[in-house]
C-alpha positions in Angstrom: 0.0 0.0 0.0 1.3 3.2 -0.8 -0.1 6.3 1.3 -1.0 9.3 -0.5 1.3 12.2 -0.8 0.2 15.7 1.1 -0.9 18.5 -1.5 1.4 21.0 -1.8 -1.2 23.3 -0.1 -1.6 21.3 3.0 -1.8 24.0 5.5 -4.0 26.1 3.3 -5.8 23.2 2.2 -6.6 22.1 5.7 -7.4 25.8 6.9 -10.0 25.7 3.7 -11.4 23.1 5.0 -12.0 24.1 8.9 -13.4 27.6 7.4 -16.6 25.3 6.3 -17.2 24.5 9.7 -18.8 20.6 8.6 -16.2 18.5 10.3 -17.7 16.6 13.1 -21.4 17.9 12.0 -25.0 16.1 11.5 -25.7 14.3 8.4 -28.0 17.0 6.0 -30.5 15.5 3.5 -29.2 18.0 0.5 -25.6 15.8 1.1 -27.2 12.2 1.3 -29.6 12.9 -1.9 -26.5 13.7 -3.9 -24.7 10.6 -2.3 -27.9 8.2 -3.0 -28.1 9.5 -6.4 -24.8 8.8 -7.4 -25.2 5.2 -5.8 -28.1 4.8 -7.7 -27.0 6.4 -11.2 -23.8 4.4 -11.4 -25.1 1.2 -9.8 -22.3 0.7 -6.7 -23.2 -0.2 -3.1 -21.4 3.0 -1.7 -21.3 6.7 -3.0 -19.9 9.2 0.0 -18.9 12.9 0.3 -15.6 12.6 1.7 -13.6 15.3 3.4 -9.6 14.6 4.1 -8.6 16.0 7.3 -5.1 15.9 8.4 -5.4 12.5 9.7 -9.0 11.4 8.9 -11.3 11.0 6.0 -14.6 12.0 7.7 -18.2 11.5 5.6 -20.1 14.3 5.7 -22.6 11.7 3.4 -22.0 7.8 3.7 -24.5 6.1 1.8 -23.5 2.0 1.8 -20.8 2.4 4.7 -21.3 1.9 8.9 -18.5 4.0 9.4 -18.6 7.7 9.5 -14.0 8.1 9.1 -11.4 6.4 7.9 -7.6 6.6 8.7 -6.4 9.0 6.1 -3.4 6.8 5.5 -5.7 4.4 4.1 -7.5 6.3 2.2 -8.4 6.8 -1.5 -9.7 9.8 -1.2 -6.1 11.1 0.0 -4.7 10.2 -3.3 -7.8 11.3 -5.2 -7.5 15.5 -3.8 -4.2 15.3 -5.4 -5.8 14.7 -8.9 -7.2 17.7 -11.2 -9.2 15.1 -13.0 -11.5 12.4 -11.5 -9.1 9.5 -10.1 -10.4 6.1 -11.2 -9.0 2.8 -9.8 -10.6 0.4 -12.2 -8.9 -2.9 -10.0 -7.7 -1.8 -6.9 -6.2 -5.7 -6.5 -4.3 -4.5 -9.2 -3.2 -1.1 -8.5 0.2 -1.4 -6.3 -1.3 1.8 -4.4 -4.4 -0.1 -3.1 -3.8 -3.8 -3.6 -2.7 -4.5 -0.1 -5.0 -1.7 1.3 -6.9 -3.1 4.5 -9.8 -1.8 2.8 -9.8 -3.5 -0.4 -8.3 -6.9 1.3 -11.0 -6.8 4.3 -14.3 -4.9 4.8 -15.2 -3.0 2.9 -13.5 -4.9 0.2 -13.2 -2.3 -2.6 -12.5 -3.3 -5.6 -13.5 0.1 -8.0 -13.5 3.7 -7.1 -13.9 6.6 -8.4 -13.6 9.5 -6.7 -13.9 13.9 -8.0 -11.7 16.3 -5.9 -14.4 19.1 -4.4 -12.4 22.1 -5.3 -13.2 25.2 -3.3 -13.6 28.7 -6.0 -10.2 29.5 -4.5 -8.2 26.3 -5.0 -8.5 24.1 -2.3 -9.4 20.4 -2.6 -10.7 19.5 0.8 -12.7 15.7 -0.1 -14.5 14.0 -2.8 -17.7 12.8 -3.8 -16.7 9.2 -4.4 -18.2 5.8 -5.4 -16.8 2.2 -5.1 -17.8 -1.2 -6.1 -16.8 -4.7 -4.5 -16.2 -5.3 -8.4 -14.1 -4.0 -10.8 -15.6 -1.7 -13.3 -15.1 0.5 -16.4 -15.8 4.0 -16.3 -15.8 6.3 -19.4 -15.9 9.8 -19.9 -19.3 9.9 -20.0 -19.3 8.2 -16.3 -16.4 11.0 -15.4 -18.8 13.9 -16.3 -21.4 13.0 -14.5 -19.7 12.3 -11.5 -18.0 15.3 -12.0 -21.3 17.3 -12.3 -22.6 15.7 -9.1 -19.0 16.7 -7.1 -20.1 20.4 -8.5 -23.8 20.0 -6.6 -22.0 19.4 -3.9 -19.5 22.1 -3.9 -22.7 24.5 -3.9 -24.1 22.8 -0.7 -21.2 23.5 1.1 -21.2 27.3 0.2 -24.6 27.3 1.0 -24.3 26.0 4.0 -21.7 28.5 4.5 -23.8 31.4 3.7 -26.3 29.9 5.9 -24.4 29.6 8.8 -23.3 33.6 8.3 
């Protein structure tokens, strides 16, 4: 397994992120509709919005997981904020990053993700809105735009919560 390396924008990154003031909050319905969509429009068992902290992933939206965090370490969500473009893992048995990951060789035994970097208007990437199978799967561009249009929804809710908390 091969951890992910820290953006180059860590600090700005992670002081992005506490701005939004959704770490450690209640799950919303406008978060889990988005996160149930995406479930539903690409077939997988779990869709989440993921947010890296410094040593956490924390799901502000779990649909198809009991967990509410994962180790960052182990994450592929800390690999994916690193991306401009969706990061796909078609085989993650196959992928020397994630092969011996203890989430793909145990519960919840990934096998597929893909996962879209929620980039903040001024740069920051603080999460995802990802999907995974426990099978491996294609995903084309037409799969990539979509996902990518549902990362933007959710992008919007966090600003709106924003402005809503203001």
């Amino acid at each position: 397994m091969l951890a992910a390396p820290l953006p180059r924008n860590e600090a700005k990154r992670l002081e992005a992120l506490r701005s939004l003031l959704i770490l450690d909050t209640a799950p919303e319905e406008r978060f889990d509709r988005i996160s149930a969509f995406a479930a539903k429009e690409f077939d997988v068992p779990i869709a989440l919005v993921s947010l890296v902290d410094q040593d956490r992933q924390w799901f502000k939206s779990n649909f198809g997981l009991d967990v509410c965090e994962t180790k960052r370490d182990v994450s592929f969500c800390g690999h994916a904020i690193n991306k401009s473009e969706p990061l796909v893992v078609p085989d993650a048995l196959r992928d020397p990053r994630f092969a011996d990951n203890p989430l793909v060789i145990g519960r919840p035994f990934i096998r597929f993700y893909a996962g879209a970097g929620l980039r903040l208007p001024y740069g920051q990437v603080v999460g995802t809105l990802c999907i995974m199978d426990r099978r491996p799967r294609d995903f084309d561009k037409l799969d990539a735009a979509i996902l990518g249009g549902l990362r933007d929804l959710v992008v919007d809710e966090l600003f709106r919560r924003e402005e809503a908390a203001v």
